[in-house]
C-alpha positions in Angstrom: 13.3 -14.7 21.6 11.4 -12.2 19.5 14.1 -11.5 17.2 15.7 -15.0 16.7 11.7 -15.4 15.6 12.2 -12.3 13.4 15.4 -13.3 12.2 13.9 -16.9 10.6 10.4 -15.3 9.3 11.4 -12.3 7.7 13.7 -14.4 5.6 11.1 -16.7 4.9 8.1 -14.4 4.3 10.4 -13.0 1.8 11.2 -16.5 0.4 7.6 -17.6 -0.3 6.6 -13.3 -1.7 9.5 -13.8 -4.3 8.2 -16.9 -5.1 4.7 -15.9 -5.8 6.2 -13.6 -7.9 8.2 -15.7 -9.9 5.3 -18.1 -10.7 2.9 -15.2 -11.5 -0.2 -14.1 -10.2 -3.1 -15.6 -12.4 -3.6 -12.0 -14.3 0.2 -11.8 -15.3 -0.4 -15.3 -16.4 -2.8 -14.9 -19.4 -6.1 -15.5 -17.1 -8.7 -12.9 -18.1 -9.3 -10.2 -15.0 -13.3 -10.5 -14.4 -15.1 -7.8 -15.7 -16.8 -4.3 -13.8 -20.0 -6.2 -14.0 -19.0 -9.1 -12.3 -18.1 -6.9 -9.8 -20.2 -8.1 -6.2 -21.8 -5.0 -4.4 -20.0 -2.7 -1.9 -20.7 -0.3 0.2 -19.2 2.9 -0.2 -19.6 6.9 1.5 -19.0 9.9 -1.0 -19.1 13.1 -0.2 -20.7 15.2 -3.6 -22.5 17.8 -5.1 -26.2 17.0 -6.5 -26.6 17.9 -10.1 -30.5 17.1 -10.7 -33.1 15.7 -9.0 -36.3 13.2 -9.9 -38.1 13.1 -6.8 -41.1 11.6 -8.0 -39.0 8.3 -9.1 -36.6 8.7 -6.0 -33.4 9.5 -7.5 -30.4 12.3 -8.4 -27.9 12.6 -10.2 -24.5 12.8 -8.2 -21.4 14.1 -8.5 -18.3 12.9 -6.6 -14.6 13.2 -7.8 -15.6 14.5 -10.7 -17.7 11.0 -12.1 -21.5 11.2 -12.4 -23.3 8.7 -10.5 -27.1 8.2 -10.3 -28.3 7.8 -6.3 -31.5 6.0 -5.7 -33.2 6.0 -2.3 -36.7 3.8 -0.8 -38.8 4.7 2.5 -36.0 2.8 4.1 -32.9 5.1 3.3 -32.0 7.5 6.4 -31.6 11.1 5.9 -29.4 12.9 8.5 -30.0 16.7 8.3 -33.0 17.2 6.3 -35.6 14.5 4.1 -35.5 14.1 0.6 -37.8 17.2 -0.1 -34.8 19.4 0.9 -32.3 17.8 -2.1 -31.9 20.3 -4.6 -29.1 21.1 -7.7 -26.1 22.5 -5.7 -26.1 20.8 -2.9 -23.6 18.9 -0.7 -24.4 15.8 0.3 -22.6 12.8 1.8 -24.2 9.4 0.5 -23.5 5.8 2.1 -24.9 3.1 -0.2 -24.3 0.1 -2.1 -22.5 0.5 -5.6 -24.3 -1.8 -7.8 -21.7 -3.8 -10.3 -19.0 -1.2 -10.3 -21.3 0.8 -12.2 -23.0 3.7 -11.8 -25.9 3.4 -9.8 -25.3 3.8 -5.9 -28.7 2.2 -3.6 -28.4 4.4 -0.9 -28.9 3.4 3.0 -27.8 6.7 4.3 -28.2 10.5 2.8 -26.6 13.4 4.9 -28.1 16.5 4.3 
């Protein structure tokens, strides 16, 4: 039973996939992509090095795969290993957070230490 049921939709996923493909998706078609900004927030973990720190406007500049990203933190951001007093240039830290717009501000909910 299971493969007279693979037998009929294989062939007819593969029917309505080429199809898609010969109508064209709405970018291949002229549409304009939307832009990085338009971009809705999304939660993301990076594992980085810190490169500066501004602890009296609770923030640091991060890098992780070899992009700079700013990190900003409230009283409600976690820290796991350590607070905020122990960030310092150098160090490796693993940051869970929302990346704002596909820019380059991360809102973190999560710093490990």
């Amino acid at each position: 039973m299971l493969r007279r049921f693979a037998r009929l939709a294989l062939p007819a996923g593969l029917a309505v996939g080429s199809l898609t493909l010969a109508i064209g998706s709405p970018a291949a078609s002229g549409a304009a992509a939307p832009s990085r900004a338009a971009v809705a927030p999304h939660s993301v973990t990076w594992p980085g090095v810190v490169e500066s720190v501004n602890l009296a406007k609770h923030r640091f500049a991060f890098n992780w795969d070899g992009y700079p990203y700013t990190v900003t933190y409230t009283s409600k951001t976690k820290f796991a290993g350590g607070t905020a007093k122990k960030l310092k240039k150098g160090l490796h830290v693993t940051v869970t957070g929302n990346l704002n717009g596909g820019g380059t501000v991360l809102a973190a909910t999560k710093i490990i230490v």
